[in-house]
C-alpha positions as CSV (number, residue, x, y, z in Angstrom):
1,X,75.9,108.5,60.2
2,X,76.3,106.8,57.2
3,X,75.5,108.2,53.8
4,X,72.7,107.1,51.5
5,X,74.0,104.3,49.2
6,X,72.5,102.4,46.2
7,X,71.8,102.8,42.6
8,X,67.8,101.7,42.5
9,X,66.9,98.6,41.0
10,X,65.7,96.7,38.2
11,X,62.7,95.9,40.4
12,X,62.0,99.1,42.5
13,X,61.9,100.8,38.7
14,X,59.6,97.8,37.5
15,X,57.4,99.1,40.9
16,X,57.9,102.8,39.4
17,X,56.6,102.1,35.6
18,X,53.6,99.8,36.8
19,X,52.3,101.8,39.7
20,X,52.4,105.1,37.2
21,X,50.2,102.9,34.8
22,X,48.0,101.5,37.3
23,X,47.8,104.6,39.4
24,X,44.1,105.5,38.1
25,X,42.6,102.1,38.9
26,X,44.1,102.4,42.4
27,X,42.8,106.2,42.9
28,X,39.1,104.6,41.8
29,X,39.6,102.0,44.3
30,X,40.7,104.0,47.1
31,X,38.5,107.1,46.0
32,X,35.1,104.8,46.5
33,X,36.1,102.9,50.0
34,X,36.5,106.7,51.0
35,X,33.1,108.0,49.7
36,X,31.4,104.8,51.0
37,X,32.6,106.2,54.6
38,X,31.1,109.1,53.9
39,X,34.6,110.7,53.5
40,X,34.4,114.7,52.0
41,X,35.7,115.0,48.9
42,X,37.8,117.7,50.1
43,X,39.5,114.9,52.3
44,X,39.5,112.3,49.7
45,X,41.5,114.3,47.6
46,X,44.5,114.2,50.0
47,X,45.2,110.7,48.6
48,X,46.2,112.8,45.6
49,X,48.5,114.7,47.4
50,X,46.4,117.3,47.6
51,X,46.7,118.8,51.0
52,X,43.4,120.4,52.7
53,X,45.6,122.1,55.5
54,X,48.0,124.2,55.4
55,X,51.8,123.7,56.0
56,X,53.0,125.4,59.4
57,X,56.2,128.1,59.2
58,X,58.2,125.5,62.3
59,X,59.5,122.4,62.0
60,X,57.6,120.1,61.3
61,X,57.5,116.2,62.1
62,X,55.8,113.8,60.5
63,X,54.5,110.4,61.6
64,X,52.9,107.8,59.1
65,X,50.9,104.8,60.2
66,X,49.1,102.4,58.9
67,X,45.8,102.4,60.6
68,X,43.9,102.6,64.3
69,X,46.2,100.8,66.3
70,X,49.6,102.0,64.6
71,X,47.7,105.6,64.4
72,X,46.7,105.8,68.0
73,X,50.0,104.3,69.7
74,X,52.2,107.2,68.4
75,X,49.6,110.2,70.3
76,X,51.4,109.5,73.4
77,X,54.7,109.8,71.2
78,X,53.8,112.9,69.8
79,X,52.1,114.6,73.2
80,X,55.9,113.6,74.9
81,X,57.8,114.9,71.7
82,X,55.7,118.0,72.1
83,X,57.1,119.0,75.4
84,X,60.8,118.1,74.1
85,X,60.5,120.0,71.5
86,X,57.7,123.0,72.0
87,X,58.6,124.6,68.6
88,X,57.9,121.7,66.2
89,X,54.8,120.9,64.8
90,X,53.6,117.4,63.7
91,X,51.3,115.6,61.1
92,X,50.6,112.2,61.1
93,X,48.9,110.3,58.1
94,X,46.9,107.1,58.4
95,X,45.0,105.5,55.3
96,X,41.8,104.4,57.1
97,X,38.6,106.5,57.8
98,X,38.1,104.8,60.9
99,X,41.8,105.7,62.2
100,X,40.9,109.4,60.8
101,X,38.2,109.3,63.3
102,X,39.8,108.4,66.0
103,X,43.0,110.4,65.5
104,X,41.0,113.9,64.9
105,X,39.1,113.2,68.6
106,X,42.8,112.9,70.2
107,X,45.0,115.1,68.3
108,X,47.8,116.4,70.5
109,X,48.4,120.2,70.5
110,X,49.9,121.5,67.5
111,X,49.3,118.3,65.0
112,X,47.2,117.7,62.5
113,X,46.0,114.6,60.4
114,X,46.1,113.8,56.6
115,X,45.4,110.7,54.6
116,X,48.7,110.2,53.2
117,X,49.4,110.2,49.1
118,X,48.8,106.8,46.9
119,X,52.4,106.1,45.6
120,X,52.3,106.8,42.7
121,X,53.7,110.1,41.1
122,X,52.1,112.9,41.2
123,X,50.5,112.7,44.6
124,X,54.0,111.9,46.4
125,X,55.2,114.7,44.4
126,X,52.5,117.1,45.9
127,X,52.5,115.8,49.1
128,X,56.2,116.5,49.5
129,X,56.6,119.6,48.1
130,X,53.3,120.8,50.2
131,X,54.6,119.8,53.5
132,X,58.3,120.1,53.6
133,X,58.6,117.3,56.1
134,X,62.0,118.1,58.1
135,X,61.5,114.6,59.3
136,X,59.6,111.2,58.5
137,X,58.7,108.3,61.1
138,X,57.3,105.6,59.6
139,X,55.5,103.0,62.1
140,X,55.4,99.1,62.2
141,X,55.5,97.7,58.8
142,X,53.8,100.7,56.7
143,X,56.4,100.5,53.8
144,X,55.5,102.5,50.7
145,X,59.0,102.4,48.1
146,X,58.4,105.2,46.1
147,X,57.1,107.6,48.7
148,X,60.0,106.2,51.9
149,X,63.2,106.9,48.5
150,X,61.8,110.2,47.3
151,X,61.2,111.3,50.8
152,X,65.1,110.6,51.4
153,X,66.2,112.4,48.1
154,X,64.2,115.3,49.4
155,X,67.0,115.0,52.7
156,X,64.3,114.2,54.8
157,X,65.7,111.8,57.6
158,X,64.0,109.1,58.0
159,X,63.3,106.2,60.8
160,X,61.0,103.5,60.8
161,X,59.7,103.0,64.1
162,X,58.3,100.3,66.3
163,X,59.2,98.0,63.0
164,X,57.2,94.5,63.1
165,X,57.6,92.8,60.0
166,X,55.9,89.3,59.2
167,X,57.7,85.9,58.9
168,X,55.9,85.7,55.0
169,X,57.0,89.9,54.4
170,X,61.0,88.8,55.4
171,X,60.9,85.9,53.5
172,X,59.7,88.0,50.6
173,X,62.4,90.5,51.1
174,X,65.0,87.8,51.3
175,X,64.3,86.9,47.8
176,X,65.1,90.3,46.7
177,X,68.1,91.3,48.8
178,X,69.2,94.2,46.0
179,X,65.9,95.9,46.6
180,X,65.5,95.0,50.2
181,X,68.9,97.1,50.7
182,X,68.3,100.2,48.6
183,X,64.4,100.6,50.2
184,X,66.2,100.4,53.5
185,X,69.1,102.2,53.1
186,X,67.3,105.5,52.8
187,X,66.2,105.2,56.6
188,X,68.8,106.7,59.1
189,X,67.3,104.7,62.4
190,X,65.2,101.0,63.3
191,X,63.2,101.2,66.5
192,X,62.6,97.4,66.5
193,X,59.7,96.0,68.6
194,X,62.1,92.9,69.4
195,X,65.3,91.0,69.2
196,X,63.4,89.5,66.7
197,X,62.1,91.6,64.1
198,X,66.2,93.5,64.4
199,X,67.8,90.2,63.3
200,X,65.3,89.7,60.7
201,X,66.1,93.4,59.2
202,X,69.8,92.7,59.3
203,X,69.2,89.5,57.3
204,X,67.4,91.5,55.0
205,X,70.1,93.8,54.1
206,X,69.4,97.0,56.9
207,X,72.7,98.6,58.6
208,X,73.6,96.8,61.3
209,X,74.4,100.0,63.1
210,X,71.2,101.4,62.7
211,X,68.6,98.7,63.9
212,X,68.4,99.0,67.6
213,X,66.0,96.4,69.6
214,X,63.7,98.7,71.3
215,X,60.1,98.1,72.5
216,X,56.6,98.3,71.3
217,X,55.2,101.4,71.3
218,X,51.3,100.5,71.6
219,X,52.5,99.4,75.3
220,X,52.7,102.9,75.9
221,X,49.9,104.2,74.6
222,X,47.8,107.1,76.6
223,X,44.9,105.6,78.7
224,X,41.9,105.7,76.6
225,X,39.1,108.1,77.1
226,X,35.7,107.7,79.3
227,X,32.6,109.2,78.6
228,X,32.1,109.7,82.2
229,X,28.5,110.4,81.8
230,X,28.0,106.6,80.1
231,X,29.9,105.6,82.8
232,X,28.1,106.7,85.8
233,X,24.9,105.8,83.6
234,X,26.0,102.2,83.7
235,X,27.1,101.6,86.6
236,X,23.7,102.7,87.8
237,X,21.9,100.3,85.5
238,X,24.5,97.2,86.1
239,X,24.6,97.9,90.7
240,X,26.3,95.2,92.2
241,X,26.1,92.8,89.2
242,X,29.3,90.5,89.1
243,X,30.1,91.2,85.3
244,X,33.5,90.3,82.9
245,X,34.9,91.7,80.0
246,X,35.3,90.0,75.8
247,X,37.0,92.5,74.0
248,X,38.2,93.4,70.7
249,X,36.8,89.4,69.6
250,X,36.9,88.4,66.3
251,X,35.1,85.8,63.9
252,X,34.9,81.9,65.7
253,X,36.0,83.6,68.6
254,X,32.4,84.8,70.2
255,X,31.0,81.2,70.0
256,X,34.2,80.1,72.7
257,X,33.1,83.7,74.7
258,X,29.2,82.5,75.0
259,X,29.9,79.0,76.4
260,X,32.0,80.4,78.6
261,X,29.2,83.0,79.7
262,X,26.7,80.3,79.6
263,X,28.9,78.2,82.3
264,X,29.6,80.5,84.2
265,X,25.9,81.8,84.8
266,X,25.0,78.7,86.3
267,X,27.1,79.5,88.9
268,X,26.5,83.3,89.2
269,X,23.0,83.5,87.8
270,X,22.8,87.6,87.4
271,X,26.5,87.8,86.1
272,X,26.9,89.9,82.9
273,X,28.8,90.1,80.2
274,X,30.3,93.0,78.4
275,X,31.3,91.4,74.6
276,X,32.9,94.1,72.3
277,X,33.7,92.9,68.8
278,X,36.9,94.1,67.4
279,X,35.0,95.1,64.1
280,X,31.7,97.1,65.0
281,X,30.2,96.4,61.5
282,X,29.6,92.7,62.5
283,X,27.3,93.3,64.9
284,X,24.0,91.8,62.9
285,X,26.2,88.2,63.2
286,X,27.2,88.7,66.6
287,X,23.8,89.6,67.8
288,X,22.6,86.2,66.4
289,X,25.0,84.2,67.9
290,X,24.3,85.6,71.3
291,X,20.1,84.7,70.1
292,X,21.1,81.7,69.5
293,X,23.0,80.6,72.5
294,X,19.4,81.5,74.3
295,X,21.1,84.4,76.1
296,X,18.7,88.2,76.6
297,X,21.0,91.1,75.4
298,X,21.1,94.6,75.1
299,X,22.7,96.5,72.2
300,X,24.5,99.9,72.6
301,X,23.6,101.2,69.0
302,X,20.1,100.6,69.8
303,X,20.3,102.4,72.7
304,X,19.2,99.4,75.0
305,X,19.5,99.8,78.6
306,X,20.4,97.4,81.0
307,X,17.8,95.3,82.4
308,X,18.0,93.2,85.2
309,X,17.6,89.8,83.0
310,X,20.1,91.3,80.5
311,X,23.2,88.6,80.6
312,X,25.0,90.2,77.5
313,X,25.6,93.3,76.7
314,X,26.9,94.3,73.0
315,X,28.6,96.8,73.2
316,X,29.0,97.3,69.3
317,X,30.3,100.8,68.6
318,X,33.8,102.1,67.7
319,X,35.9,104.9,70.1
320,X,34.1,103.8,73.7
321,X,36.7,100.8,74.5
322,X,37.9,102.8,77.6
323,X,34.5,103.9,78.8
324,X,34.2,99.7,79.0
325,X,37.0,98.7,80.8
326,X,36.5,101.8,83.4
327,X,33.3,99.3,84.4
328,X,35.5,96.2,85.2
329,X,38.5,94.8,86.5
330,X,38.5,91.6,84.4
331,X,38.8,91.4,80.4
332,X,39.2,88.6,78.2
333,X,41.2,90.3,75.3
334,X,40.6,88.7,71.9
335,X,42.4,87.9,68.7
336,X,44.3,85.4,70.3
337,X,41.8,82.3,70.7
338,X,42.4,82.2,66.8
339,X,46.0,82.6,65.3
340,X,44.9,86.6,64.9
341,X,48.1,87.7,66.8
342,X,46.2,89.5,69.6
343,X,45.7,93.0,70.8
344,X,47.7,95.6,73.0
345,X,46.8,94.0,76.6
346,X,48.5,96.8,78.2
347,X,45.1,99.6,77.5
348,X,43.0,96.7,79.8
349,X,46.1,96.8,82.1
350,X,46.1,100.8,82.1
351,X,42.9,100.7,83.2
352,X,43.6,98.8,86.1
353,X,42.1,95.4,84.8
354,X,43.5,91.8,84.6
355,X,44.0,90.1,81.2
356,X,42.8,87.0,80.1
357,X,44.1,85.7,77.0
358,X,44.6,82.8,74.1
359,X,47.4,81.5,72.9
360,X,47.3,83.4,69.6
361,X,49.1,86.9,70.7
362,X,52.5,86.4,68.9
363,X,52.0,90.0,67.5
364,X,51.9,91.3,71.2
365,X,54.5,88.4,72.6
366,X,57.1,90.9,74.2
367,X,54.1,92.9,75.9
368,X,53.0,90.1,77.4
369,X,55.6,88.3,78.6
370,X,55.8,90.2,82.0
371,X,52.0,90.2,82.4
372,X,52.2,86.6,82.3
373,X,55.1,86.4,83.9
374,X,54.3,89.0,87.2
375,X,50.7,87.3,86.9
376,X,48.8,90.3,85.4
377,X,47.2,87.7,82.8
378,X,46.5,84.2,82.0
379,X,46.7,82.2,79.3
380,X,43.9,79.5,78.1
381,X,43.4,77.5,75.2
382,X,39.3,76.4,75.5
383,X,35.8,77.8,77.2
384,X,36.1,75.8,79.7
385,X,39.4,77.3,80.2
386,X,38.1,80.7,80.3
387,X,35.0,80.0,82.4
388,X,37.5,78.9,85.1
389,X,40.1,81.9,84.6
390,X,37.2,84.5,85.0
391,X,35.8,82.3,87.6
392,X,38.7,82.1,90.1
393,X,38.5,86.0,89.7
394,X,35.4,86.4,90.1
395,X,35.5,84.6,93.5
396,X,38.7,85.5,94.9
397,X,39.1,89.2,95.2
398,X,42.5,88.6,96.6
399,X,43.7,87.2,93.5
400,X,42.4,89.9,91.8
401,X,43.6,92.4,93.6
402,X,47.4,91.0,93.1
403,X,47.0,90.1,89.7
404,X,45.6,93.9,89.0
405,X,48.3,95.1,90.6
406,X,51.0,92.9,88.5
407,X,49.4,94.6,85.3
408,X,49.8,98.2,86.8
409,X,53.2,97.4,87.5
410,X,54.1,96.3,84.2
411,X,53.1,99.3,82.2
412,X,54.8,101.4,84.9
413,X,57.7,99.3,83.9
414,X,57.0,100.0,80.1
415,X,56.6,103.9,80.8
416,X,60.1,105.2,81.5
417,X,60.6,103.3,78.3
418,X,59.1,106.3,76.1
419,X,61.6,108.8,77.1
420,X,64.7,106.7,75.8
421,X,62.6,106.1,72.6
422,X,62.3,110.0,71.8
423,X,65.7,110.8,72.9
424,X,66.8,108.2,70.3
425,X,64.9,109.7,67.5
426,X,65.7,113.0,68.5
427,X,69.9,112.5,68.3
428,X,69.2,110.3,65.4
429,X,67.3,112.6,63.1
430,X,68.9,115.4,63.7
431,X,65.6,117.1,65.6
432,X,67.5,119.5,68.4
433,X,69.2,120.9,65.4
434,X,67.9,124.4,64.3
435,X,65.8,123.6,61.4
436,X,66.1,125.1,57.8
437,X,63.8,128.0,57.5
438,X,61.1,127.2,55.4
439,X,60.5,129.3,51.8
């Protein structure tokens, strides 16, 4: 493996001296998006570094994402790693309350979850010298400069995994090619999500012997939970109801979702529709633009039950995705009408669904591919597109049928993909070694 090389730069010590001075301002910032989640102060304090767990005596492993999706597609990671290794212990950071949620209602056995340190200073200083990382896997494009180069001075070995980095973000880096190569140069390993993205970090200045073109890791995510008890409640309510699927949709998206709906019903009068916003807090503005496409819905914050003459339901809360999907084999998946990027279209596909999509998924392209390719999804560009993709389905079961089972077969496919991934990361960062007993 080749050594860290690299004298730090003119600019990454410009980053140093203004992030020291501004480092109050940001710890106000962060400090009240924290307390306006109703975050503890205990908890809020971890941005300081200040840990509210303690370290564990084993080896411990640490994962840092940036948010819900990076935070929830490395569980699986961790659950797997887990059984490779059944002496380490892991913690994985994530700056979001929502993905702190989340993460603490799946936390794999023996790992725990800690907002990770602003970086600046002090609270990289704490948070290293509290937890002792004997490794560091940073995922997607979570790059923090001071806390990835102290991290490595420390000899932790690090690896930036399932790296996706934005055409703007390389360009950027291009510019400063001095900096670009000493920030990367302290990682040991690049788990790349494409052919893509590995190019773009060679170009950048990365080790051309450490990037290797893997896969994303969201595509193997666990399954998502079901409240079984919703779910049989449901059903129940909904009976033999022909009924489709809008999730995760975003802003200008919802308007393209209720014409469809409202075509579609002329056909299949009592069909319903299950529309889950990506972003719960919108739900006041979704609401109305389901009033005002004269369409009767229920709302699953208010507690609303399905009615017979309900044709929308809003299903407007955060954590209950899977519970949705478990109702129906057919789900429009959002983000991708817009230029958004998309969402992971393989936790419809778990769940035994078929995928309907926009053209907007470039963030997800790889993952879909083979759904579109085996026939697990379709693409459109308008409502009346996606009135007539949801409509073939809904009347020919035995297109259905084989386009469910495409799906299936292409997260099967993804699935033996996790093992290579740990087995990389495991020769690469040293993790079968014995590790250094802690002081």
């Amino acid at each position: 493996m080749t050594g860290i090389s690299g004298r730090p730069t003119v600019l990454y010590a410009l980053y140093r001296g203004f992030t020291s001075i501004a480092a109050p301002v940001a710890w106000a910032t962060v400090r009240k998006k924290l307390k306006d989640a109703g975050v503890p102060e205990k908890r809020q304090q971890e941005r300081l570094g200040h840990a509210s767990l303690p370290r564990p005596q084993s080896r411990l492993i640490w994962f840092h994402a940036a948010s819900v999706g990076e935070s929830l597609s490395v569980l699986s990671l961790i659950r797997r790693m887990g059984n490779h290794l059944p002496e380490a212990e892991f913690l994985i950071t994530s700056g979001t309350p929502t993905s702190a949620a989340l993460i603490e209602k799946r936390l794999p056995p023996r790992t725990r979850h800690q907002y990770p340190p602003l970086d600046t200073p002090a609270p990289v200083r704490r948070f290293l010298e509290h937890w002792r990382p004997d490794a560091g896997i940073f995922v997607e494009s979570e790059i923090w400069p001071r806390l990835i180069v102290e991290s490595a001075e420390r000899g932790i070995p690090l690896a930036l995994l399932n790296a996706r980095l934005s055409e703007k973000s390389v360009e950027g880096w291009k510019r400063r090619p001095a900096t670009a190569r000493f920030i990367l140069d302290r990682f040991r390993l690049f788990l790349t999500q494409n052919d893509r993205t590995a190019s773009n970090l060679v170009a950048m200045g990365a080790d051309p012997d450490r990037v290797q073109p893997g896969t994303n890791l969201k595509a193997m995510s666990d399954p998502l939970p079901i409240d079984e008890e919703v779910l049989n409640r449901l059903r129940s309510e909904i009976g033999e109801r022909p009924l489709w699927i809008a999730s995760s949709t975003h802003s200008g998206e919802e308007e393209s979702v209720l014409a469809a709906h409202s075509r579609l019903l002329e056909r299949w009068p009592d069909l319903l529709l299950l529309l889950i916003p990506r972003h719960p807090e919108r739900r006041d503005q979704v609401a109305d633009l389901v009033s005002g496409a004269g369409l009767e819905f229920a709302q699953r914050t208010k507690d609303q039950p399905i009615a017979p003459d309900t044709q929308v339901y809003l299903a407007d809360t955060l954590g209950e995705t899977g519970t949705w999907y478990a109702l129906c084999p057919i789900v429009f998946l959002g983000g991708s009408l817009k230029e958004i990027g998309g969402h992971n279209p393989f936790e419809p596909a778990q769940a035994g669904a078929a995928v309907i999509t926009g053209p907007g998924f470039f963030n997800f392209a790889e993952t879909y591919a083979p759904l579109l390719a085996s026939g697990g999804a379709k693409e459109v560009r308008t409502s009346e597109d996606l009135a007539q993709a949801v409509a073939h389905w809904l009347q020919d079961d035995a297109a259905l049928a084989a386009a469910r089972s495409a799906a299936r077969g292409c997260v099967s496919n993804q699935k033996s993909a996790l093992e290579s991934v740990i087995d990389t990361l495991c020769e690469q960062l040293e993790l079968a070694a014995e590790p250094q007993p802690q002081s």
